[in-house]
N, C-alpha and C positions, 0 to 999 in steps of 0.2 A: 419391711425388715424380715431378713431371714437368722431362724434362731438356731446356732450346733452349739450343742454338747458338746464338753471338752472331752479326750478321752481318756481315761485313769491308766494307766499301766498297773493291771495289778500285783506284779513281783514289788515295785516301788510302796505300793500301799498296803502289802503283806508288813513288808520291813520296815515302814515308818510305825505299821501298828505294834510290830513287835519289840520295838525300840521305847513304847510307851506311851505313841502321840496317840490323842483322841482322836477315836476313828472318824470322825468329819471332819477333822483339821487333816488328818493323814490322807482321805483321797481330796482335799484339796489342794495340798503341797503338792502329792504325786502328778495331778495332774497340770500343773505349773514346772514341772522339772524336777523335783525333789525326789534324791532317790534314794539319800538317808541323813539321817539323824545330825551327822556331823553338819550338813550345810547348813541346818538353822541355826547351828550352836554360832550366839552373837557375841560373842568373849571379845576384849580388845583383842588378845592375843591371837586370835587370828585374824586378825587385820593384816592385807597385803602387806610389806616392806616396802617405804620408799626408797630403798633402794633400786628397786624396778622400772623405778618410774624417771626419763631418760632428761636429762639438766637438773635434776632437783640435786645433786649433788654439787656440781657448779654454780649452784642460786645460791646453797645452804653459803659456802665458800665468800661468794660477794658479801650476802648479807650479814656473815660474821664479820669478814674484816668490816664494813661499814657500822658494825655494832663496836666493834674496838676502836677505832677513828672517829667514835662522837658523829659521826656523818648524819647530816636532814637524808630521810626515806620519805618521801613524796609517791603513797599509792593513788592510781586510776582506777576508779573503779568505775564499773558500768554500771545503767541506770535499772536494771531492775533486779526482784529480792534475791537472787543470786549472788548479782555482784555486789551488794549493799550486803549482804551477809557476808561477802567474802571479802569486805571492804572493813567490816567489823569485825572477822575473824583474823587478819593480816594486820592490823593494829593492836589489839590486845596480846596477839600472838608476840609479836616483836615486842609490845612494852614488858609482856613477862618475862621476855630472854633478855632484856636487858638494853634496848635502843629506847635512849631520851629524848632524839628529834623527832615528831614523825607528825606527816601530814597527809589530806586522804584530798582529794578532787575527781569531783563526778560531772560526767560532763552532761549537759543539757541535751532532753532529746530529741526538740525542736531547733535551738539555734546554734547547736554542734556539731548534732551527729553523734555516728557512733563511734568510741575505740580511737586509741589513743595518734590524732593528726596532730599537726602539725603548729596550728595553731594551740591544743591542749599541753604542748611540748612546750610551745616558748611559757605560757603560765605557769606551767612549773618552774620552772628555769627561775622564772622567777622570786620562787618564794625561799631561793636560796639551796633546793635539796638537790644531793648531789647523786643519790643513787633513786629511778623513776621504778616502779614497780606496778605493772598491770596487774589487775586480778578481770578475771573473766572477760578478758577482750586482750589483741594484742597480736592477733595471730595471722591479723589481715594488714595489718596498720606495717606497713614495708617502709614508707615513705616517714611517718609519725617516729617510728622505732630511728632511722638516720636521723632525724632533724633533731633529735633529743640528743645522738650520741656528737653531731657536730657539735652541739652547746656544752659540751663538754662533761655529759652526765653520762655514768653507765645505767644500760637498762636491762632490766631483768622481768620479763614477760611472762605471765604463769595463767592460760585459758586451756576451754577443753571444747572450744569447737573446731569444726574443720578448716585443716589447712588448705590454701588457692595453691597456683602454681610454684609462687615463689615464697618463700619463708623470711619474714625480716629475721634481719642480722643483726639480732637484740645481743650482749653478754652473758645470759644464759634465756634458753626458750624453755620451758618447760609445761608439756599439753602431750597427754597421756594419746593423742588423735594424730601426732606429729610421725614424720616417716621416723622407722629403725627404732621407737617406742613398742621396747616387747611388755610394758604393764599391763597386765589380765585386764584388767578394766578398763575398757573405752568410753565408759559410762563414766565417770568422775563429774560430778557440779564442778561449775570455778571453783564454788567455796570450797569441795572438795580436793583440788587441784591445791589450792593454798594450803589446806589443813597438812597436806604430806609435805609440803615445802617446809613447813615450817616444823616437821616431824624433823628433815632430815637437817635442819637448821639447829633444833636441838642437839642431834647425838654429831655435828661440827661441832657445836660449843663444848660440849663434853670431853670432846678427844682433847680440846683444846684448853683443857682444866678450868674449864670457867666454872665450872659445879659437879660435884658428884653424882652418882647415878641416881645412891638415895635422897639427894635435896635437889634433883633437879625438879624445872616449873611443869605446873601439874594441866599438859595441853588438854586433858580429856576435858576440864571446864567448858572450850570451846564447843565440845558436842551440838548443844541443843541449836548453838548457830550454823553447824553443818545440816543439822537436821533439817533446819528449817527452811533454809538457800537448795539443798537438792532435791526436797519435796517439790517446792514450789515449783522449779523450773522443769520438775517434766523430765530426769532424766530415768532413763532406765534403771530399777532397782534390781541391778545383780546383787549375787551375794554379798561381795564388800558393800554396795553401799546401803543393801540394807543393814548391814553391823553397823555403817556410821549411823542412821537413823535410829535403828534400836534401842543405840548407847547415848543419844542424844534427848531421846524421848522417854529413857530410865529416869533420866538426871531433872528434866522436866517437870515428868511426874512425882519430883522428891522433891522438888521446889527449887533448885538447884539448876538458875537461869540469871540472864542478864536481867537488870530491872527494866527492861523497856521489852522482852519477851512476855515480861509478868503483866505489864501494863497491856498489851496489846490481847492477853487472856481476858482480861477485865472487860474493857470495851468490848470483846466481842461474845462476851457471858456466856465464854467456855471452861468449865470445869478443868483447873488444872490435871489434880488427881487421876483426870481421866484423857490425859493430850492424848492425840492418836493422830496419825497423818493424814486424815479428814479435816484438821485443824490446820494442819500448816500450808495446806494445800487450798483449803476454800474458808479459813478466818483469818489465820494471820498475812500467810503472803498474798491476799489481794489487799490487805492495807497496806503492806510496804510496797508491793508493784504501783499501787496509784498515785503516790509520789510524785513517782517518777513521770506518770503518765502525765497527771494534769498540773503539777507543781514544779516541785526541787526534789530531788533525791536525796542531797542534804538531811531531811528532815527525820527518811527514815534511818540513815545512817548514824547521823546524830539520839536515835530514840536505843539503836542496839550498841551504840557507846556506851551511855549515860548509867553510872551508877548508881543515881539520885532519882530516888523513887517518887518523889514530888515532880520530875521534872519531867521523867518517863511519862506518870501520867496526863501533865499535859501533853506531850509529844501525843501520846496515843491520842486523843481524844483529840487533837488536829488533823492526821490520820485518819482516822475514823470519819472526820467530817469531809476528809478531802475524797475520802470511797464511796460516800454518798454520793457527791457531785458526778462524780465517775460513775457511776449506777445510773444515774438521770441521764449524762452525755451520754452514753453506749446505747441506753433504752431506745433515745429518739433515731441515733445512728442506727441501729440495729435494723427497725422498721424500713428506711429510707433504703438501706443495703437491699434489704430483704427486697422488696419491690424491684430493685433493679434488678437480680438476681433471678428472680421467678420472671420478669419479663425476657430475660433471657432462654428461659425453659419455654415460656410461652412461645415464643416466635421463631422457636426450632422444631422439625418435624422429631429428628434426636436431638436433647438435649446436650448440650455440650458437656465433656468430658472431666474440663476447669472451667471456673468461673473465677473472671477477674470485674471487679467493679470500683468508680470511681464519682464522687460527687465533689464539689467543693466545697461542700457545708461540711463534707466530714473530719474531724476532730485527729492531728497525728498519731495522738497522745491514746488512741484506744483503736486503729486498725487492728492490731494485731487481736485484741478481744471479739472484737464482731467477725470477722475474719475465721475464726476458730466456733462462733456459733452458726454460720453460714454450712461452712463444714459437715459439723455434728448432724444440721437438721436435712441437707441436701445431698448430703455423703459425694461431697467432688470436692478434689485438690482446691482452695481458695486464696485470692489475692484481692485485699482491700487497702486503697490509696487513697491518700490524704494530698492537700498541696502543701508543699512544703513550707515550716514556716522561719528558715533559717533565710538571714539577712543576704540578697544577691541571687537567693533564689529560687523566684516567682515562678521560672519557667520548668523546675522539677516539681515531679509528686515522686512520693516516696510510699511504698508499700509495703504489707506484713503481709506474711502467707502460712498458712497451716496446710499442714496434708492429712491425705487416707493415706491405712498401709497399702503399699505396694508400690507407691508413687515418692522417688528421690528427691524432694524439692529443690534440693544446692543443685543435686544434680541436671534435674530436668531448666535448672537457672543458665547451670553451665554450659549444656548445648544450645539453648536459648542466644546465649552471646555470641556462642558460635556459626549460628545461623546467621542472626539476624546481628552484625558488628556493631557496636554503636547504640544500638536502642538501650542495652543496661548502664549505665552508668558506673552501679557500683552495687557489689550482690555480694549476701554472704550468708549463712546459717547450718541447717544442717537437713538431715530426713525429714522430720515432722513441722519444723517452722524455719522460715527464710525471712530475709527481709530484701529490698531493692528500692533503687531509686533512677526513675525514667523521665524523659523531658516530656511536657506533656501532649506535645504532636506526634507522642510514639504508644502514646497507650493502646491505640487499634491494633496496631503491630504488635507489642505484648501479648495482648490480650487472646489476638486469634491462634500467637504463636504457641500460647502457652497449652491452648487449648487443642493445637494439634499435635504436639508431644506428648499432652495425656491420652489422645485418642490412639495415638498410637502404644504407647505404654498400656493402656486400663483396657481389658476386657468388659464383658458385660456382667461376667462373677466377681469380680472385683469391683464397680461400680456401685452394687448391689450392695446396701446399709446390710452387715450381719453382727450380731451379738452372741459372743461366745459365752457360753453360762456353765454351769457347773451339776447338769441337771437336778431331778427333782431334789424337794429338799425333805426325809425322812421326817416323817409326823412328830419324830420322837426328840426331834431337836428343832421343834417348831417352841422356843421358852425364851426368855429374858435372857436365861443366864448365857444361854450358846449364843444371842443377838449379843451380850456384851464381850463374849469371847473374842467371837470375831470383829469386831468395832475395836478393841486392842491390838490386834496382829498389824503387821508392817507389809501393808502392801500400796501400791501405787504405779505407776507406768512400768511392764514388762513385765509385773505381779500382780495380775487386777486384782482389787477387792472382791469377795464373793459373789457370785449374782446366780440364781436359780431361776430353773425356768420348770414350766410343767402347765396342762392344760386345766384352768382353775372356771369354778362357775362364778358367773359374774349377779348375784344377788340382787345388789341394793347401788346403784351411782347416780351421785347427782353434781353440781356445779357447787365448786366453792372458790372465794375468791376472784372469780369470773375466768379464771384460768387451770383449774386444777379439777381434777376428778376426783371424787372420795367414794370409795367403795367398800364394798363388805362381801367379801369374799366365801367361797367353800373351798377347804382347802382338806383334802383326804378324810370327809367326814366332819370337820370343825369350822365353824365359822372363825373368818378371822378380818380385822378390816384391813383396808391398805390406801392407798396414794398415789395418782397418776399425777406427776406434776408438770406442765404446761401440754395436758391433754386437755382439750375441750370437747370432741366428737365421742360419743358415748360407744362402749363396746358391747362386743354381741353377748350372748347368756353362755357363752361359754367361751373361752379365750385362752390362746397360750400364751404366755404371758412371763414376762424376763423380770426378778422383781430380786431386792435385797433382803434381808431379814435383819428387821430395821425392832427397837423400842421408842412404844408411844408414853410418854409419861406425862397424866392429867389427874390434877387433883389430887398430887402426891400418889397417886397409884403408876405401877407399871403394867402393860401390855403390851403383846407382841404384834405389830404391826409389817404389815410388807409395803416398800416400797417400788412401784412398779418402773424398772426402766425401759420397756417397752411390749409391744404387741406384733407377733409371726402375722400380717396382712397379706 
């Protein structure tokens, strides 16, 4: 690993200091982009307009008259906590405007697939609803979008991944990623995608005297479900969306959530008081992602319904036990990938660029998790495949892909199919994760193709694992109170959390839990301990070292602990 320093502009870190912010929150904005005051300000009121954002005036439009027309709205929603937040935020949203039909269907992600086909078209159809509404999928689905509108329902599509060549001819598209879409944010979650739909679906009903401005339904409730849906999936927190998150994670921490948010706090004995996007990212949404994974999505969708606190808590605590199983499937997968994966580095003089691998022990239901830990640990674009286990067919696998920066994954998919015609079957996602499904006489083909695109794309500095950090961290804000500072602040993908780096003496380490280092540091003259976790090779007596400013809290005491995310080898 190689470790840089971000670098500060210091006119930006002048005028954030001058503005007020604590000078160690001020050169870490700055050095993230921030170059005043105003961009942190999280006020609704500066939330984009959805008016910017290209069909959502056309949805708003459908989904009124369908709200005056008593009409069934039958949402799709997709299988992970995205679309289950935005599956729960698109139904509470419509029942507070004023729609009494309304039904949600997620589709299976073993024996459906993804996004809204063909066959998920005629089950609607038949549950009687006459307008089909996707949340976070929809924008590949060409074929799913006609077969719904032949059955005679209008469909109104509302995702924020990227669009293929041709664009279904849904009754309104709305995806902020869509061509002639001038919305500043490209970055939107689904759930975020729905929450402006349904902004601009309010001030329709308004023009349209269904309610006054002061008694109109009060959308900010939804917050913490936006919070929670764009955390999890990883998308870029620009400015708006860290306003949604901030306003999401206010209301949180005031108690002021669905009762199956609250329960899912319980189970994972996290401090409301203290929600921070640490929580929605690595307690709450891997309980609702694993649903989806090894069960029904149902289950989590059903848990951020539910207004009945007795019921929440069993949901959660099904949840919770269904992420366990998921913890154990991944573990043994993870090992099995792993091996494949390094025998690949083995029996290259240069290691390959990607790495794709396939077993048929492996699990569909969590490629894309191991897939993303391959990744992290071997720094190359990765694809892990499963066989597929939809009825018909035996003869696809179906894969998840994570990337490094620098490498386009849709992208490097899409001349992939143009190479090689035939071998994908069916691809779709975005920069950082993809998904595809290939028959499985074609995986060599993949595999080497995919790996010659990256050779050609990746350089040798770009291959190369680096950790951007924030360098040293000032003695003087080595305390509890600045570790809880920043443990409150809203960062997440395209706003890392902090991480310092500096060359520290390595004291005292030994073996815990048979995986983990535990040390005790010098840190500018003070001892202080910290935590390597899934390090087992012991480090030298002096190391530089990429680490958090984490609090340990034992025996009702606090201390300032670092935790170490890696080591300059």
């Amino acid at each position: 690993m190689r470790i840089i320093p971000r670098d500060v502009p210091p006119r930006s870190c002048w005028a954030l200091e001058q503005a007020g912010i604590h000078p160690l929150l001020a050169r870490l904005y700055a050095a993230r982009g921030i170059t005043s005051v105003a961009e942190l300000d999280d006020a609704m009121t500066h939330l984009l307009s959805p008016t910017a954002l290209a069909g959502s005036e056309t949805a708003a439009r459908l989904l009124a008259d369908a709200i005056a027309a008593d009409q069934h709205i039958c949402v799709v929603a997709d299988y992970d906590c995205d679309g289950a937040t935005a599956c729960a935020v698109a139904l509470r949203g419509l029942r507070l405007l004023g729609a009494r039909h309304t039904s949600y269907l997620v589709p299976n992600r073993i024996t459906d697939g993804y996004g809204l086909t063909a066959a998920i078209a005629d089950r609607v159809h038949a549950t009687g609803a006459q307008l089909l509404l996707t949340v976070d999928n929809g924008i590949a689905s060409v074929e799913g979008v006609a077969h719904a509108q032949q059955l005679g329902m209008q469909v109104v599509v509302t995702d924020h991944h990227l669009p293929g060549d041709t664009l279904p001819k849904a009754d309104a598209l709305v995806n902020p990623n869509q061509p002639g879409c001038t919305f500043p944010s490209k970055s939107l979650a689904g759930v975020g995608v729905m929450f402006y739909v349904l902004l601009a679906l309010r001030a329709e009903l308004r023009s349209r005297g269904a309610f006054a401005a002061q008694a109109q339904p009060r959308l900010d409730t939804l917050l913490p479900l936006v919070a929670l849906g764009t955390v999890a999936d990883v998308v870029r927190l620009d400015a708006n969306n860290r306003r949604l998150v901030a306003q999401g994670i206010k209301r949180i921490r005031a108690g002021q959530m669905p009762a199956g948010m609250a329960a899912l706090f319980a189970v994972a004995r996290r401090p409301v008081q203290a929600a921070s996007t640490f929580d929605m990212g690595f307690a709450l949404g891997p309980r609702i992602n694993a649903a989806g994974r090894l069960a029904n999505m149902a289950l989590g969708i059903e848990l951020l319904l539910t207004d009945d606190a007795t019921r929440a808590a069993q949901l959660a605590q099904e949840l919770d036990a269904i992420n366990r199983e998921r913890r154990e499937t991944e573990g043994g997968m993870r090992e099995q990938a792993f091996a494949l994966a390094e025998e690949l580095f083995d029996a290259n003089a240069t290691p390959p660029a990607a790495i794709s691998v396939f077993d048929e022990r492996f699990h569909e239901g969590v490629v894309g998790i191991v897939a993303s830990r391959i990744k992290d640990a071997l720094h190359r674009p990765t694809f892990v495949f499963a066989a597929s286990g939809a009825a018909g067919k035996a003869h696809e696998i179906k894969g998840s892909g994570r990337s490094i920066t620098g490498f386009h994954l849709r992208d490097a998919l899409d001349l992939l199919a143009k190479r090689h015609p035939g071998v994908l079957l069916k691809f779709g996602g975005h920069a950082a994760a993809a998904g595809c499904t290939v028959a499985r006489e074609h995986f060599p083909v993949f595999e080497a193709a995919l790996a010659r695109i990256a050779d050609e794309w990746l350089d040798a500095a770009t291959l190369q694992r680096t950790a951007q950090t924030d360098g040293a961290l000032p003695a003087q804000y080595r305390r509890t109170d600045v570790a809880a500072t920043l443990q409150q602040g809203i960062w997440g993908q395209g706003f890392d959390a902090p991480v310092f780096s500096e060359h520290l003496e390595v004291l005292q380490q030994r073996l815990v839990g048979e995986k983990h280092l535990k040390l005790q540091l010098r840190h500018q003259g003070s001892l202080v301990d910290g935590i390597f976790f899934g390090r087992t090779d012991p480090l030298p007596s002096t190391a530089h070292l990429a680490y958090r400013l984490d609090i340990n809290n034992w025996q009702g005491q606090q201390s300032v602990q670092f935790i170490v995310e890696g080591v300059e080898e």
